[in-house]
MDTraj code that builds the backbone (N, CA, C; nanometers):
import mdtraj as md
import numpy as np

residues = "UNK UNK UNK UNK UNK UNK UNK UNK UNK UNK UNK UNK UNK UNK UNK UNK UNK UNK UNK UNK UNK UNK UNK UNK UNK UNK UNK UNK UNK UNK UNK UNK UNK UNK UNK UNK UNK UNK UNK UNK UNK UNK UNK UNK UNK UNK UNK UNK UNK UNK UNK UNK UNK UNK UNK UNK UNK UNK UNK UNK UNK UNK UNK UNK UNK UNK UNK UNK UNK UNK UNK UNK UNK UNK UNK UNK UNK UNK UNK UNK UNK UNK UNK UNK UNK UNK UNK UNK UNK UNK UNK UNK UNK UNK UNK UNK UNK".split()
xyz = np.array([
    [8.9531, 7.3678, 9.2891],
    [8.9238, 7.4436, 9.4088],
    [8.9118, 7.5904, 9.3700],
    [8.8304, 7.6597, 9.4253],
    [8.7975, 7.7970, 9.4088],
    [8.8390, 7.8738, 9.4930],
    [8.8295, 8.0039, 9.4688],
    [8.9368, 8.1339, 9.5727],
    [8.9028, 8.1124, 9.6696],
    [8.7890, 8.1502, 9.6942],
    [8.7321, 8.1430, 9.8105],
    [8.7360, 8.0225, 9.9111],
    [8.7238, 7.9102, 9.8033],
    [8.7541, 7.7571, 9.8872],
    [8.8809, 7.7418, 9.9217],
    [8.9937, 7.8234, 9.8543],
    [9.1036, 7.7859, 9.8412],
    [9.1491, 7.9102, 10.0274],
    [9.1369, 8.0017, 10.0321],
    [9.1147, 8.1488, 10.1205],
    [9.0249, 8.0430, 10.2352],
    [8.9512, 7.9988, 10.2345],
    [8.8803, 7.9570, 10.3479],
    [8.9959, 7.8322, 10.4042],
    [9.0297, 7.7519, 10.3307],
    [9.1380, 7.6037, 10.3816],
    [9.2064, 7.6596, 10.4194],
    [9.2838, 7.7875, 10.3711],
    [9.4227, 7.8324, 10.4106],
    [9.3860, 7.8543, 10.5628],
    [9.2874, 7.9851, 10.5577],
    [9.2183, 8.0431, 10.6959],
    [9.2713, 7.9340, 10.7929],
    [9.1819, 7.8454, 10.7880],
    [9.1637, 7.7123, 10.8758],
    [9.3054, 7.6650, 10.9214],
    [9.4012, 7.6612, 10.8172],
    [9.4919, 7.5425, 10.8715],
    [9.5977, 7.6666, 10.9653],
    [9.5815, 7.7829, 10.9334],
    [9.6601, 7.8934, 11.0093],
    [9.6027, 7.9748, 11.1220],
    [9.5035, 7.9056, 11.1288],
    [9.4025, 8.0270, 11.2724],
    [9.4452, 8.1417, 11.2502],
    [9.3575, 8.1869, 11.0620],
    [9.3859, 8.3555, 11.0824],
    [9.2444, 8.3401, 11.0363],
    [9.1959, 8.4853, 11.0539],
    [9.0739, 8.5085, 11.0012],
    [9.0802, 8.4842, 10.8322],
    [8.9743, 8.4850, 10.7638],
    [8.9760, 8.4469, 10.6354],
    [9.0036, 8.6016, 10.5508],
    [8.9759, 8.7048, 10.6075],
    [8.9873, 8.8809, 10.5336],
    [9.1443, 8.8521, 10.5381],
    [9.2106, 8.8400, 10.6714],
    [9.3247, 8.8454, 10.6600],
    [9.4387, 8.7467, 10.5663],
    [9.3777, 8.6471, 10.5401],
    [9.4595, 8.5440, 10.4308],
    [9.4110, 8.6301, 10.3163],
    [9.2980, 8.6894, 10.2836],
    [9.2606, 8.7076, 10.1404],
    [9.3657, 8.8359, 10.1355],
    [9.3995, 8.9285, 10.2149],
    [9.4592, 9.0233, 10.2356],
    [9.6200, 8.9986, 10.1948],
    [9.6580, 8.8674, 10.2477],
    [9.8082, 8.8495, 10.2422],
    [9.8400, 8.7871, 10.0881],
    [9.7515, 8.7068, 10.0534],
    [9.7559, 8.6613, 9.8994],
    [9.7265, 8.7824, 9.8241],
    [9.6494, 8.8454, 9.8404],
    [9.6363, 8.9927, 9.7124],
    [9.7908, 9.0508, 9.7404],
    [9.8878, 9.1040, 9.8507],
    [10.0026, 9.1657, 9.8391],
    [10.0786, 9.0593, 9.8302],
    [10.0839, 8.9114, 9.8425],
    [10.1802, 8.8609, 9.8068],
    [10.1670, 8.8373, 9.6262],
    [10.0597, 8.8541, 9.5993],
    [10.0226, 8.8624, 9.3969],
    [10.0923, 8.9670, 9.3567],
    [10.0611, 9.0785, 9.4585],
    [10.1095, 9.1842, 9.4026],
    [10.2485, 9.2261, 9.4249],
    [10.3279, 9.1430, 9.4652],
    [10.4775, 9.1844, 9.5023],
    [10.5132, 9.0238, 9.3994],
    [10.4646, 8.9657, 9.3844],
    [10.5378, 8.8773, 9.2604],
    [10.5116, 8.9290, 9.1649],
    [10.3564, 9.0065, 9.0967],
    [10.3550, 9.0691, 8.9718],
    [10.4950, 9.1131, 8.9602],
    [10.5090, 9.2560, 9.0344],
    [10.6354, 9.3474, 9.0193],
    [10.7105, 9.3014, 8.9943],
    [10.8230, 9.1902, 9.0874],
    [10.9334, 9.1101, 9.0583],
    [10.9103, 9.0549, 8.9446],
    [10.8311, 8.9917, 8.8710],
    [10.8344, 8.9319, 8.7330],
    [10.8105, 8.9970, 8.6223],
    [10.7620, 9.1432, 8.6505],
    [10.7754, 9.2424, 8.5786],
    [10.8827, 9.2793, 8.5513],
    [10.9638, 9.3219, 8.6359],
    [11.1362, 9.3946, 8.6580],
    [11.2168, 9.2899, 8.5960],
    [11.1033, 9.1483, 8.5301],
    [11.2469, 9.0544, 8.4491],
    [11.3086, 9.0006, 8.6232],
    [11.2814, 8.9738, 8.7262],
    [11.3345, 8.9183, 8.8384],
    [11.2607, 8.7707, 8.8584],
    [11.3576, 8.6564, 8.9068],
    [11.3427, 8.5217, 8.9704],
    [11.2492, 8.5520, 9.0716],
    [11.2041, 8.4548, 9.1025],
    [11.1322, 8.4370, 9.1928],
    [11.1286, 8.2940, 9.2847],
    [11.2180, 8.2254, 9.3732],
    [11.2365, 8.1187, 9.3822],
    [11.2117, 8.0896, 9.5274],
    [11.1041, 7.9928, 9.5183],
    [11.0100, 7.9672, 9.6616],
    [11.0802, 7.7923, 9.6688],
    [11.2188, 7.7777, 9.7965],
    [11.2426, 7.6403, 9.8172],
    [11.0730, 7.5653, 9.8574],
    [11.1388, 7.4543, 9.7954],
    [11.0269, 7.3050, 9.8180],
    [10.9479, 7.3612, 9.7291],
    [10.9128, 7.4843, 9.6620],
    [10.7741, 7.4558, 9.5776],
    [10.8485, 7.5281, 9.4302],
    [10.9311, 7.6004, 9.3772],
    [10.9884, 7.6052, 9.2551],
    [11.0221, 7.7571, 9.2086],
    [11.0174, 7.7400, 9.1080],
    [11.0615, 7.9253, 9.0525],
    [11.0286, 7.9382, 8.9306],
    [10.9873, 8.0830, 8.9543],
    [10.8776, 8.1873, 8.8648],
    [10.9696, 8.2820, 8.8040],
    [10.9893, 8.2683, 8.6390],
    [11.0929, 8.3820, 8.5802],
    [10.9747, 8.4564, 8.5022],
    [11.0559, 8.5091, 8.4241],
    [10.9893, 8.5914, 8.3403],
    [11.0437, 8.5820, 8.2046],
    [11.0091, 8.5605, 8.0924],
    [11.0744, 8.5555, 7.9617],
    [11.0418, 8.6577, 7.8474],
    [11.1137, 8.7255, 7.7546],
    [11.0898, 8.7557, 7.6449],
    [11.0247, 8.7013, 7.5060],
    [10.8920, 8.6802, 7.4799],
    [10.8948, 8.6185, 7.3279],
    [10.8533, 8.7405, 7.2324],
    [10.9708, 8.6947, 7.1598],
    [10.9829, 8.7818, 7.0084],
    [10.8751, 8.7579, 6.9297],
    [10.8934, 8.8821, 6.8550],
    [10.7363, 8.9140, 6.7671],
    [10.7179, 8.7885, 6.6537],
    [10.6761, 8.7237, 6.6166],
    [10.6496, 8.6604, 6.5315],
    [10.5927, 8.6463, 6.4270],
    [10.5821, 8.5988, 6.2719],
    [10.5001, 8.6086, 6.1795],
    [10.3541, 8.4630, 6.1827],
    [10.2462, 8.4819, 6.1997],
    [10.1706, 8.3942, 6.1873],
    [10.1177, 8.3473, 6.0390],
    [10.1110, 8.2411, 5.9763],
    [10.0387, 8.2734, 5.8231],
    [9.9485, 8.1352, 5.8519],
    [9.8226, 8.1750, 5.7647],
    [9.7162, 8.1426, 5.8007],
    [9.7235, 8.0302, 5.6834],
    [9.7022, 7.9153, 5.7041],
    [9.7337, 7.7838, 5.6498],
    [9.5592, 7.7569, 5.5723],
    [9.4634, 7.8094, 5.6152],
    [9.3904, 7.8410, 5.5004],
    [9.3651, 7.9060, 5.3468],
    [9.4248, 8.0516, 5.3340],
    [9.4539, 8.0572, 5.2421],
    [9.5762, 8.0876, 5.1994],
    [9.6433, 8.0953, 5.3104],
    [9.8275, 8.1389, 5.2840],
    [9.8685, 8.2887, 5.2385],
    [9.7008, 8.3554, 5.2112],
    [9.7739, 8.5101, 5.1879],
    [9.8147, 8.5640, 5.3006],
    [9.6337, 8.5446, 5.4144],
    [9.6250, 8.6363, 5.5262],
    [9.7671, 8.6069, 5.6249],
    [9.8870, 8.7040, 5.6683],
    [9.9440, 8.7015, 5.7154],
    [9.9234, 8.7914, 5.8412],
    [9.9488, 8.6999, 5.9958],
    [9.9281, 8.8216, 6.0531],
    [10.0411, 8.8512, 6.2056],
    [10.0939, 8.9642, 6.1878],
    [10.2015, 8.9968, 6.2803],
    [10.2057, 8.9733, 6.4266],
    [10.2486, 8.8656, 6.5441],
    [10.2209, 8.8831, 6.6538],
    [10.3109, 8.9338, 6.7268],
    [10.2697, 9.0780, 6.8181],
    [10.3827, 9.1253, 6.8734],
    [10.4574, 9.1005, 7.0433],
    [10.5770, 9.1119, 7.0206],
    [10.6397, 9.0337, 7.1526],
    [10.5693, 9.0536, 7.2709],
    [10.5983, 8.9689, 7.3965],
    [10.5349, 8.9945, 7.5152],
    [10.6184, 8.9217, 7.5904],
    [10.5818, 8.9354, 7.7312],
    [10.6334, 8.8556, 7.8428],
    [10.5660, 8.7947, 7.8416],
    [10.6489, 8.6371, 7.8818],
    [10.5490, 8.4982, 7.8933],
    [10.6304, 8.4768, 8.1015],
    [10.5097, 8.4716, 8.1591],
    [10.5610, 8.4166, 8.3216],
    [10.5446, 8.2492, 8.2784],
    [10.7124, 8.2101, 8.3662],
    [10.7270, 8.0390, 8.3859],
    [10.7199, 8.0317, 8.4885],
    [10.6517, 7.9257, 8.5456],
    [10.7134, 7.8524, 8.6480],
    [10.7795, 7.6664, 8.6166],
    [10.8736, 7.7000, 8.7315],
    [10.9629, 7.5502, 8.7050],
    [10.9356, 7.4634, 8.8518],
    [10.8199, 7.3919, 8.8565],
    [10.8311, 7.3108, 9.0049],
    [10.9631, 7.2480, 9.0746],
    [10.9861, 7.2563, 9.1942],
    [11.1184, 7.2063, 9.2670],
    [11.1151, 7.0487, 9.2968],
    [11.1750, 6.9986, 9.2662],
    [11.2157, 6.8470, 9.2430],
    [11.1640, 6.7923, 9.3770],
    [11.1831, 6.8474, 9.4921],
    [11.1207, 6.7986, 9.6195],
    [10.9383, 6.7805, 9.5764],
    [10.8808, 6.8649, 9.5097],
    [10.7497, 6.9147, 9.5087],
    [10.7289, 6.7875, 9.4164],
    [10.7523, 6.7820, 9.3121],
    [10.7532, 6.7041, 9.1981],
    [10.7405, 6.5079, 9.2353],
    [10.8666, 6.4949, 9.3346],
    [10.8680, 6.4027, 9.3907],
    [10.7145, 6.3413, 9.4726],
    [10.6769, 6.4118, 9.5809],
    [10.5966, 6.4620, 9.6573],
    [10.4343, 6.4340, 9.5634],
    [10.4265, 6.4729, 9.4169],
    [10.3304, 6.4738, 9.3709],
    [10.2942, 6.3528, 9.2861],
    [10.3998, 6.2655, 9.2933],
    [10.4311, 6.0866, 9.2692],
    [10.3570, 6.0055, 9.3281],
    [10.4167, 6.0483, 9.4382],
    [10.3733, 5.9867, 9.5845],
    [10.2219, 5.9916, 9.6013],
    [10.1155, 6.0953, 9.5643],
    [9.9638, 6.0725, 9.5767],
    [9.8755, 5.9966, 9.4853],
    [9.8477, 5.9432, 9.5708],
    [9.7113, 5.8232, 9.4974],
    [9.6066, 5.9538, 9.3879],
    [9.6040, 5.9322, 9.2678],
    [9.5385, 5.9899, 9.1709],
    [9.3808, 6.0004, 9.2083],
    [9.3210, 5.8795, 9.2747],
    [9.2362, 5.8571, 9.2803],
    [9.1404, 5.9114, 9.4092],
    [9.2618, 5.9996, 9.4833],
    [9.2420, 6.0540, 9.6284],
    [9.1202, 6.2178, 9.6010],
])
top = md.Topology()
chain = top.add_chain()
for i, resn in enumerate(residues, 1):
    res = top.add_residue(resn, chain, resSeq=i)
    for name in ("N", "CA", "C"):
        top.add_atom(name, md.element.get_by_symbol(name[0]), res)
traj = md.Trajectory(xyz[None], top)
């Protein structure tokens, strides 16, 4: 599904205009960026939680010729962990639907 397809269903099932859903998803992106920036949880019951992690810099070596070595430096990796209700829930649908 695409933004727009995705912004138009929402529209629909909430009788809001479609500017105004696209409006509430851009500040709700932008108030989870922040929180997962600041290293903060993020935990939405029934659908799961969004951390934020540290990965350390690492050495890569290149299994072709084994000289080229090359340094990768740390970053934040965003998780999410689906909520066991959700998970359950996603059992339950016919694949084929």
């Amino acid at each position: 599904m695409k933004e727009k397809d995705f912004t138009t269903e929402l529209a629909c099932r909430l009788n809001w205009d479609r500017q105004e859903v696209d409006t509430m998803l851009t500040l709700l992106g932008n108030v989870m960026g922040e929180k997962l920036g600041n290293m903060d949880i993020i935990q939405i019951q029934g659908w799961g939680q969004f951390d934020t992690r540290e990965q350390v810099e690492r050495l890569l070596v290149s299994s072709g010729n084994g000289k080229q070595n090359i340094l990768i430096p740390p970053k934040r990796v965003t998780r999410y962990k689906p909520a066991s209700v959700l998970k359950m829930y996603l059992k339950t649908l016919d694949p084929h639907e």
